[in-house]
C-alpha beads as a LAMMPS data file, in Angstrom:
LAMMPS data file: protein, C-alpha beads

104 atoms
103 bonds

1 atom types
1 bond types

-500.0 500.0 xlo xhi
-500.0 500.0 ylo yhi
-500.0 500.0 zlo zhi

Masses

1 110.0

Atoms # bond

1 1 1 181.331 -27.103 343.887
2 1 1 179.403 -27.633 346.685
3 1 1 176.077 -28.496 344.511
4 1 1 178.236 -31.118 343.330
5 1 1 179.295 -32.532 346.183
6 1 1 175.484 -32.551 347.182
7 1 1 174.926 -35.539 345.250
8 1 1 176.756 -39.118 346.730
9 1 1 177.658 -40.681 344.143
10 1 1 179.984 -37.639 343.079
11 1 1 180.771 -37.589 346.783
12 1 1 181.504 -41.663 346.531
13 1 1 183.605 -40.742 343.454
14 1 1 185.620 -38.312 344.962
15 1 1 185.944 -40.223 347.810
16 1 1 187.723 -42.933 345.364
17 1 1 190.092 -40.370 344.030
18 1 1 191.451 -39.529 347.362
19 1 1 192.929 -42.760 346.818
20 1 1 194.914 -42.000 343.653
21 1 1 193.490 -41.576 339.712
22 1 1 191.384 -43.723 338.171
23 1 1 190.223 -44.001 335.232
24 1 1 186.478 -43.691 334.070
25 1 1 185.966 -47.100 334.159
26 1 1 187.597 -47.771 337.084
27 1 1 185.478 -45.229 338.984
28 1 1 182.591 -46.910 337.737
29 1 1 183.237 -49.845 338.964
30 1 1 180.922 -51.062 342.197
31 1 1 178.045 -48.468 340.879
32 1 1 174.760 -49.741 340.277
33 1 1 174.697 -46.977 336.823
34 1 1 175.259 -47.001 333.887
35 1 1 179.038 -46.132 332.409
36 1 1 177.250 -43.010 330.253
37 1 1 176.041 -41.896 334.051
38 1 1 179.159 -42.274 335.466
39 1 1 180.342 -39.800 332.723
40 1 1 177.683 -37.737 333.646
41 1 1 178.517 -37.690 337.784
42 1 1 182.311 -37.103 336.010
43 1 1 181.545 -34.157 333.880
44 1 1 179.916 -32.393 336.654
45 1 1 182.958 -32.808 339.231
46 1 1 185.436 -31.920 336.039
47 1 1 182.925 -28.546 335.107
48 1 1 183.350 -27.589 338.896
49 1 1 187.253 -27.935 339.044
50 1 1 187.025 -31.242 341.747
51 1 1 188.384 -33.415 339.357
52 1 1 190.469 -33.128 336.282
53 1 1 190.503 -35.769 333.276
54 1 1 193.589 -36.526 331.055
55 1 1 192.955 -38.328 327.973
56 1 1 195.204 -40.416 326.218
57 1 1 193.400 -41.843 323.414
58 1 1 190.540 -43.588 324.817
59 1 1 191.631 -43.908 328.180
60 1 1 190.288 -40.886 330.152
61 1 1 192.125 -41.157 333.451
62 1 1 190.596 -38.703 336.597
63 1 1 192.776 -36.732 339.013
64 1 1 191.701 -34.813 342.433
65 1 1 192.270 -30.822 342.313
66 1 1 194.084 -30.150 345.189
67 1 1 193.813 -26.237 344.719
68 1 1 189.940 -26.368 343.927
69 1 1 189.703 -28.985 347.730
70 1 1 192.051 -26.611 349.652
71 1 1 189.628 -23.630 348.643
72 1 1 187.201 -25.469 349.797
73 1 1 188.227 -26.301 352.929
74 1 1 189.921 -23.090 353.869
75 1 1 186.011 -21.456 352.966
76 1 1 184.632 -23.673 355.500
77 1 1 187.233 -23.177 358.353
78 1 1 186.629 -19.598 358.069
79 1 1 182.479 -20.131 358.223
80 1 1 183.550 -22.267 361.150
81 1 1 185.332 -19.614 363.088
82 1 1 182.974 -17.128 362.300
83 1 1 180.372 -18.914 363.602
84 1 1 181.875 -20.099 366.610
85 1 1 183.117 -16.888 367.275
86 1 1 179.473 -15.350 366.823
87 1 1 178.032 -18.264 368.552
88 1 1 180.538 -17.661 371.876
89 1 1 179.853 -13.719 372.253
90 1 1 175.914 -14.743 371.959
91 1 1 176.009 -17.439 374.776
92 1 1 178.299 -14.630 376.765
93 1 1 175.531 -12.038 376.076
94 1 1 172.948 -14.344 376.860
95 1 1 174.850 -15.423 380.606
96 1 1 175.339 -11.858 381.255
97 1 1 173.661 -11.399 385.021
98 1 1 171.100 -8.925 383.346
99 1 1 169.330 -11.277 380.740
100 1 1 169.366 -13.890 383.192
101 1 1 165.712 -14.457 384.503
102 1 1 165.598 -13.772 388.024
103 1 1 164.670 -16.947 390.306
104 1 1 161.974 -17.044 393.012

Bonds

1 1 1 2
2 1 2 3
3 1 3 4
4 1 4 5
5 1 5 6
6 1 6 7
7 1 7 8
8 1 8 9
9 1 9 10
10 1 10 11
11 1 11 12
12 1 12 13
13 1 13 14
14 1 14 15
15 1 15 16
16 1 16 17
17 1 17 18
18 1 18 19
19 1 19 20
20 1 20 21
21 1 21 22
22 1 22 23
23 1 23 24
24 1 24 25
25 1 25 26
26 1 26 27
27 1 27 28
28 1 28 29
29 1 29 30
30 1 30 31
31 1 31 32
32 1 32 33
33 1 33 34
34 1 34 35
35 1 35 36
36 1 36 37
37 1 37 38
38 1 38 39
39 1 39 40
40 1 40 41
41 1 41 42
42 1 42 43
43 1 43 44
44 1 44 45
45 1 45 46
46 1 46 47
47 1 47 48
48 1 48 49
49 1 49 50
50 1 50 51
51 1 51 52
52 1 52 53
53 1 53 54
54 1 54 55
55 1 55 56
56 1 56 57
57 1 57 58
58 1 58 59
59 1 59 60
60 1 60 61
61 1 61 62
62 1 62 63
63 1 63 64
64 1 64 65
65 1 65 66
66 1 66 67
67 1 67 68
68 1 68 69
69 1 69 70
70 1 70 71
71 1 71 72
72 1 72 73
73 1 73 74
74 1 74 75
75 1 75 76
76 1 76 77
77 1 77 78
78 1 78 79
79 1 79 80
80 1 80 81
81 1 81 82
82 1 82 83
83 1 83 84
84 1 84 85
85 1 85 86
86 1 86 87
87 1 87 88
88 1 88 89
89 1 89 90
90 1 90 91
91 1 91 92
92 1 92 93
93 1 93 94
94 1 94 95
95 1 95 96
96 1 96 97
97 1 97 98
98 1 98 99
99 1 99 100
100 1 100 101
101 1 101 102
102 1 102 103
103 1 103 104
């Protein structure tokens, strides 16, 4: 998921959805691609479980996953903690009295 996110065009796209579903065409709109690229940039959000497509004949209209964003963001407020947490004992460890150079 996050590979797909590295690209911004799936990023504007997803972006777009926040709003509320669109449909292919709609998303397309304001891109300086082509419609077969947008399908593309689509396909890889859908394959990841970002975005889901309903199809009603030839209208393919795109939805947000909530469950696939949540997990997603409750990954990176873990990493988050972790690393604050790891980065606070380090700067404690590092203003301990003993690994502090002594001053002349």
């Amino acid at each position: 998921m996050f590979s797909a996110l590295a690209d911004p065009t799936r990023r504007r796209i997803v972006e777009r959805l926040a709003r509320g579903p669109m449909t292919v065409g709609e998303l397309g709109a304001g891109f300086s691609i082509s419609q077969p690229g947008i399908s593309k940039h689509v396909r890889v959000l859908e394959e990841c479980g970002l975005l889901k497509r309903h199809i009603v004949g030839r209208v393919h209209r795109c939805t947000l996953s909530p469950k696939t964003i949540r997990n997603a963001s409750s990954w990176m407020e873990k990493q988050n903690a972790f690393w604050n947490a790891t980065l606070d004992r380090l700067g404690d460890i590092l203003d301990e009295p003993s690994n502090r150079k002594k001053k002349k």
